[in-house]
N, C-alpha and C positions, 0 to 999 in steps of 0.2 A: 287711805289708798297709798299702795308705795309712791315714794315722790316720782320716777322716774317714768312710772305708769303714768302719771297723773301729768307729767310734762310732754308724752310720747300719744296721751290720747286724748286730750283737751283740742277741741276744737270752736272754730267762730260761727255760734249761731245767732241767726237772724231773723228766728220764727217761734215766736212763744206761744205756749196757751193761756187761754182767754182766765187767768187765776192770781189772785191776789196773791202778793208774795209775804209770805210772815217776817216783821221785822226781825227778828231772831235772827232768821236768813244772813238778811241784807245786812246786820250788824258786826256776823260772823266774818263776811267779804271785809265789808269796811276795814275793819279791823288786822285785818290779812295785810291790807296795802299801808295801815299805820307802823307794823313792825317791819315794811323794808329799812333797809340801809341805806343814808344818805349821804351825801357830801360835808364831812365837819359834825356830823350828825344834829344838822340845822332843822332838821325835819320842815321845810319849807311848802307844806302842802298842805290843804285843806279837802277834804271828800264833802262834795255836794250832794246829798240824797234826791232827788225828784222823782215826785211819788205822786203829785195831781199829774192827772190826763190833761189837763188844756197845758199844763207846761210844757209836757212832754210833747208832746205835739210843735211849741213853741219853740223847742230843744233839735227836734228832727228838724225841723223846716229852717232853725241856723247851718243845721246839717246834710246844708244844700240839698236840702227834701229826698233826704231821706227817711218817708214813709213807712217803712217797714221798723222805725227804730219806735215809733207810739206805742205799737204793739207790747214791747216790752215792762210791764208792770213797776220798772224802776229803771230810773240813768241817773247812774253815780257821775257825775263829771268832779273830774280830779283837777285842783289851779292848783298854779305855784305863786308864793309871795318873792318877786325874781330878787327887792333890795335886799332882802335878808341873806342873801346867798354874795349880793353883789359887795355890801357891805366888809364881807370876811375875804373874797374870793376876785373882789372885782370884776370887769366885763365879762371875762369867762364863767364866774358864779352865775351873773344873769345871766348869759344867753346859753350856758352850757349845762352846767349842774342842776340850774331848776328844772329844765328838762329832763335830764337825766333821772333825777329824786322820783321826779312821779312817773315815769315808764318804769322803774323797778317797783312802782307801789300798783302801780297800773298791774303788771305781770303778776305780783303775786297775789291780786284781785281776780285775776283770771282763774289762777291755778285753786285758790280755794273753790270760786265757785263751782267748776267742774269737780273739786272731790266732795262738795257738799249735793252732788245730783242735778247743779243747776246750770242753764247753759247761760254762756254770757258773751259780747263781742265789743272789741276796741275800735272805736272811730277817731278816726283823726284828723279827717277832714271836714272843715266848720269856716262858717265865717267868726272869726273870730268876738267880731265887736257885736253881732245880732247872737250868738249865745251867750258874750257878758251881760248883755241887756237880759236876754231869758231869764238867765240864773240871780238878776241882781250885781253882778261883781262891783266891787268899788275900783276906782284906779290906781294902778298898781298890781290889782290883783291879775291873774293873766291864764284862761284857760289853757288845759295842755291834750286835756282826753278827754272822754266822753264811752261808758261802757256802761252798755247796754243789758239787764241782768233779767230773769225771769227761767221759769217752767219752760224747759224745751220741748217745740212742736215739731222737731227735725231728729234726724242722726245724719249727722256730717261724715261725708266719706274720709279715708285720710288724703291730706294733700300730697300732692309730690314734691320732696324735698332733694337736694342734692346728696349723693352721699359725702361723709367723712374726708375724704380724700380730697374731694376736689374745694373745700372749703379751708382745708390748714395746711400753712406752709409754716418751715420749720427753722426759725432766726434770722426771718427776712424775708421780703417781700418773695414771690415765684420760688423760695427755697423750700427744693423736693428732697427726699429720701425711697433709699430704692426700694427695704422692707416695708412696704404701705401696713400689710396685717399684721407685722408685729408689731408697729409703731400706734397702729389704729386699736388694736386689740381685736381685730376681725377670727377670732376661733373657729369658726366655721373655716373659714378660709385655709388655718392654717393645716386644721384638721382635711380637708380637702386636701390640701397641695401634701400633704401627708400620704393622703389614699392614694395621691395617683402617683409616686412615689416607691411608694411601695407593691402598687401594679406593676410599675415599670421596673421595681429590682427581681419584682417573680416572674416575670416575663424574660426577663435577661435571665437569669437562673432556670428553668425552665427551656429555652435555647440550646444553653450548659448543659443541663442534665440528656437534651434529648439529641445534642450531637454528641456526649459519651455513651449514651445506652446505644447511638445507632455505629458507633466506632467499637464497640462493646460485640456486638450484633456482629458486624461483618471480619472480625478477627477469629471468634466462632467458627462462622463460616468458612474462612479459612481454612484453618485448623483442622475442620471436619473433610474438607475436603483433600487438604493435605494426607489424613490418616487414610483416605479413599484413596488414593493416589498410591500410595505406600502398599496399601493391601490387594491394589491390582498388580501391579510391579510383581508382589511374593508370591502372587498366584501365576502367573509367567513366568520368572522366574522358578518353579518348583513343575511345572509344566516340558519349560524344556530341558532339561535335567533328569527328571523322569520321579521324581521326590515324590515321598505320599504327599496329602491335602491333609 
């Protein structure tokens, strides 16, 4: 799938069918979120597969019960190892980058499973210490996500997003720019403001043309009438004088 399709139509499902999922699959995702880019490229994260139902179940109900995530025939929950990052990076490693490592592995866990046919959703709401218990974690280790993968039982409408414009400013905070669609690369747009454009030069030309045809028109007239004029005069003239016709 092209990528952009694949970023533009992925969506968060939360309704799977009742069907085993081939680890093939789930090895494929995995693997998606092992080749993000990391911070130092520490790779500071581990993918947890959970694939029994009684955990899964154990996994939803850290996830403030939510219910609807059992359903899911697999939850990959993604930790970060935060000293290994704090080690190289310090406070910021831990509390910034190890987050960060696995939302970019987390996303592109997303983006394969939608181009492999399969639906998949980001949770991120959890109690923390009742899904380290779920999963086993040791101390240290420190969940960050939790996605949810399976056979989709939905089609997701698309969300409403903001457009383009109202999301990027330009070398500073509130800094605008007045070409929005040539800066945005909005084509439609410019092709539009093209058309009406060029409406509006045929329309002023077309004004042109039809106040010269109608100045055009009554000089004519004139003229015509003028010769009229001229050739009643001759006839009056040759009239009183007594002139042949």
């Amino acid at each position: 799938m092209d990528v952009f399709k694949c970023i533009k139509t992925r969506r968060s499902v939360r309704k799977y069918l009742d069907k085993e999922l081939p680890w093939d699959l789930v090895s494929k995702v995995i693997d998606a979120g092992r080749l993000a880019p990391s911070a130092g490229n520490l790779q500071n994260w581990k993918f947890i597969a959970v694939l029994d139902k009684a955990r899964r179940i154990k996994v939803a109900e850290a996830c403030l019960q939510q219910t609807w995530m059992s359903k899911a025939p697999v939850h990959i929950v993604v930790v970060s190892e935060p000293k290994v990052s704090e080690r190289y990076y310090g406070t910021r490693g831990d509390r910034l980058y190890s987050v960060q490592n696995c939302a970019v592995a987390a996303q592109n866990m997303l983006l394969r499973a939608h181009d492999l046919g399969l639906g998949a959703c980001w949770v991120g709401a959890f109690d923390e210490r009742m899904l380290g218990k779920a999963v086993r974690l040791p101390e240290g280790v420190r969940a960050q996500i939790v996605i949810t993968l399976g056979f989709p039982a939905e089609k997701v409408a698309e969300p409403a997003k903001y457009p383009l414009e109202n999301v990027t400013y330009f070398n500073g905070w509130r800094g605008k720019i007045r070409d929005v669609p040539h800066y945005m690369g909005y084509h439609s747009i410019k092709v539009q403001h093209g058309l009406h454009k060029g409406k509006a030069a045929i329309k002023k030309q077309s004004k042109k043309l039809a106040k010269k045809t109608k100045e055009v028109a009554e000089k004519i007239k004139e003229s015509i009438k003028e010769k009229n004029k001229k050739r009643q005069d001759l006839k009056k003239f040759k009239k009183i004088h007594g002139l042949k016709k």
